[in-house]
C-alpha positions, 0 to 999 in steps of 0.5 A, spaced: 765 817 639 758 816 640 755 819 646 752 814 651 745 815 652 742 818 658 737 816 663 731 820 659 733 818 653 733 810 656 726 811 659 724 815 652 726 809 648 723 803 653 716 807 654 716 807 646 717 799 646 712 799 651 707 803 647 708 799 641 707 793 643 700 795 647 698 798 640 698 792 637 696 788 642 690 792 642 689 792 635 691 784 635 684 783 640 680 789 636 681 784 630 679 778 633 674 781 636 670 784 629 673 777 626 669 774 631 663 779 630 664 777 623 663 770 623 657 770 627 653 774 622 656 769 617 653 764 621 647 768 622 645 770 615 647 761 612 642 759 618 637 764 616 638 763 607 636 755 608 628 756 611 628 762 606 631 758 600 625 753 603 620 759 603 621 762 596 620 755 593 613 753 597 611 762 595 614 760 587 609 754 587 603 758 590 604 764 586 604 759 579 599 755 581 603 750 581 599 744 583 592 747 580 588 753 581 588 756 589 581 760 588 581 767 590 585 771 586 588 775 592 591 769 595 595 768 588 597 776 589 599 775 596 603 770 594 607 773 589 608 779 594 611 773 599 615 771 593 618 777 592 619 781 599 623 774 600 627 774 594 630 781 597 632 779 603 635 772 600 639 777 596 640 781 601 642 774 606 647 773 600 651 780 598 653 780 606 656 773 605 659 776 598 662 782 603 664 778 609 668 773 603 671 779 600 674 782 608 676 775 609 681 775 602 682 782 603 685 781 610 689 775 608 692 779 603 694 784 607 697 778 613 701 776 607 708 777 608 711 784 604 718 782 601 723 788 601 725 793 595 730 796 593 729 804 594 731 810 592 731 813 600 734 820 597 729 821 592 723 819 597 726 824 601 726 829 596 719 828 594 717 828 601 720 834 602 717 837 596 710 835 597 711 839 603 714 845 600 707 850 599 705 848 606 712 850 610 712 857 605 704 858 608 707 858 615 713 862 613 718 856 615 724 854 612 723 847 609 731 844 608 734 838 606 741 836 607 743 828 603 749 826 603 753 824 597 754 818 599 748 816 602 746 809 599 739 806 596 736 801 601 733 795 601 727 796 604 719 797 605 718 804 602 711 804 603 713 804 610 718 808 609 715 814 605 708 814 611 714 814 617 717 821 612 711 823 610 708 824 618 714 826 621 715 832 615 708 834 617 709 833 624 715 838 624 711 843 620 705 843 626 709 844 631 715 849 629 712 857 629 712 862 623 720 863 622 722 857 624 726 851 621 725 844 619 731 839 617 731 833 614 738 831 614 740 824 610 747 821 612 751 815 613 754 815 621 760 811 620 760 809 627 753 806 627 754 804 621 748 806 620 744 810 615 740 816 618 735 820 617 733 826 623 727 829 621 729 836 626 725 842 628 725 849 631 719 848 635 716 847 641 719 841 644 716 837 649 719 834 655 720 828 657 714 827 662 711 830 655 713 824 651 711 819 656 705 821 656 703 822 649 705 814 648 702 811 654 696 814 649 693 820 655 693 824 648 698 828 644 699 836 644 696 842 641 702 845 635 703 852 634 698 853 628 692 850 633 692 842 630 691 838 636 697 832 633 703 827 635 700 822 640 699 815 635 703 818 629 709 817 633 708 810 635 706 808 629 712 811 625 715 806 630 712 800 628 713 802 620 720 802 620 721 796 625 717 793 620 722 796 615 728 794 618 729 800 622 730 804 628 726 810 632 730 815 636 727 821 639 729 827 642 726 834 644 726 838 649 721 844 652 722 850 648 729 846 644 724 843 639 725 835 636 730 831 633 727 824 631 731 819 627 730 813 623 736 809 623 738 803 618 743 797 619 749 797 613 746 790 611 740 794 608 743 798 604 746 798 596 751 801 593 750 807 589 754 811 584 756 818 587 751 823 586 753 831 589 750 833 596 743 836 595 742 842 600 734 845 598 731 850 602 725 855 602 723 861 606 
C-alpha cells in the first residue's frame, strides 16, 4: 500500500501550486504589459509615418526642381539632405512596424496549442543521462540510472519532458557533494497506475521551511560546487509536466538529499515490446 502523505508533504505540494499559479500570473500581467508597450510604439511610429511620408514628398519635389528652378543652389542641397535624413527615419519608422509584425506572429505561433507525441520516455532519459555523464565524473559523483523493463513509451509533450529532465538531472548535480549519488529511476507503480520518474540525490536537501520559501520566490540556495540555483527551476519544472500531462512531487530533507518525481497517469502511456532493464553508472 501507498503510504498516506503527511502534513509537510501536504504543505510542500499546496505551496508548490500556489507558486505556480502566481508564476504565470505574473508572467501573464509582464505579457500584457510589454504587448500593451508594444502596441503603443506601433501606434506611435503609424502616427509618425504619415506627416513623413508627406514630407518626403514636398523634400523630392523641392530637391528635383520640380515646379522650376528655386534659385540658389544651397536650397536645392538642403533639400536633398532633408530628403534623405527623412528616408532613414521612414525606414527606420517601417522596420519597427516589420518587428513588432514579426512578435505578434511569432507569439501567436507560440499560443497555438502543441499536440502531444509519441515518446521514447526510456531513451530520453538515457540521453539525458548521458548528456550529464562528463559532468557528474568531474565532480567525482556516481550518475546511475535504473529503467524498468517494462516501462512504456508516453504520449506526451517531450520537449517538455526533456527541459523537466534535463533541469532536475542538473540540478541533482549542483547539490550532491563529491562521492556522492545521483539516480534516475524510471518504473511503473502499479498501485498508482502510474508511470515515475525519481530523479534522486545524496545531497544537502532542504528542509521544508526551505522549500517554502524557494517557491514563495525568496530565493534558491547555494549547491555544493558554490552555483547559487533551484528557486524558479522547480516551479518551472511544474509547470512543464502539468503541461504534459503529468504531476510533480518533491521530498528532501536536511542532510537526507532529494527525491522529486514526474508521475504519468496510465492513460498516457503506449505499449512497447519488452526491452531488458538498464542499470548505467559512472564513478
Amino acid at each position: 500500500m501507498t503510504p498516506k502523505p503527511d502534513a509537510a508533504d501536504k504543505d510542500l505540494k499546496a505551496a508548490l501550486k500556489t507558486a505556480e499559479a502566481a508564476l504565470e500570473a505574473a508572467i501573464a500581467h509582464e505579457r500584457e504589459r510589454a504587448e500593451a508597450f508594444r502596441l503603443r510604439i506601433a501606434e506611435v511610429v503609424h502616427d509618425i509615418k504619415n506627416p513623413l511620408t508627406a514630407l518626403l514628398a514636398y523634400s523630392n519635389l523641392l530637391r528635383n526642381e520640380a515646379l522650376g528652378p528655386i534659385g540658389d543652389a544651397r536650397y536645392k542641397k538642403y533639400a536633398e539632405t532633408i530628403h534623405a535624413a527623412g528616408q532613414r527615419l521612414l525606414d527606420y519608422c517601417q522596420a519597427l512596424l516589420d518587428d513588432y509584425l514579426r512578435d505578434v506572429k511569432r507569439r501567436e505561433a507560440e499560443e497555438t496549442p502543441i499536440s502531444r507525441q509519441d515518446v521514447d520516455a526510456a531513451e530520453m532519459v538515457r540521453e539525458v543521462v548521458a548528456l550529464h555523464q562528463e559532468l557528474a565524473e568531474q565532480r567525482g559523483i556516481r550518475l546511475k540510472t535504473k529503467i524498468a523493463e517494462d516501462f512504456p513509451a508516453l504520449h506526451t509533450l517531450p520537449t517538455n519532458l526533456h527541459r523537466a529532465l534535463t533541469n532536475l538531472v542538473s540540478n541533482a548535480l549542483k547539490f550532491t557533494p563529491r562521492g556522492g549519488t545521483v539516480t534516475v529511476d524510471a518504473h511503473v507503480d502499479e498501485n498508482e497506475e502510474a508511470v515515475v520518474v525519481v530523479i534522486r540525490d545524496s545531497g544537502i536537501g532542504l528542509s521544508a521551511n526551505e522549500i517554502l520559501r524557494i517557491l514563495g520566490y525568496e530565493g534558491g540556495t547555494r549547491s555544493e560546487h558554490g552555483e547559487q540555483g533551484m528557486g524558479l527551476g522547480l516551479i518551472n519544472v511544474t509547470r512543464l509536466i502539468r503541461q504534459a500531462g503529468g504531476t510533480v512531487e518533491i521530498k528532501s530533507g536536511k542532510n537526507r538529499g532529494t527525491a522529486v518525481t514526474l508521475r504519468f497517469p496510465r492513460e498516457l502511456t503506449i505499449p512497447s515490446p519488452p526491452r531488458p532493464a538498464v542499470g548505467a553508472q559512472h564513478e
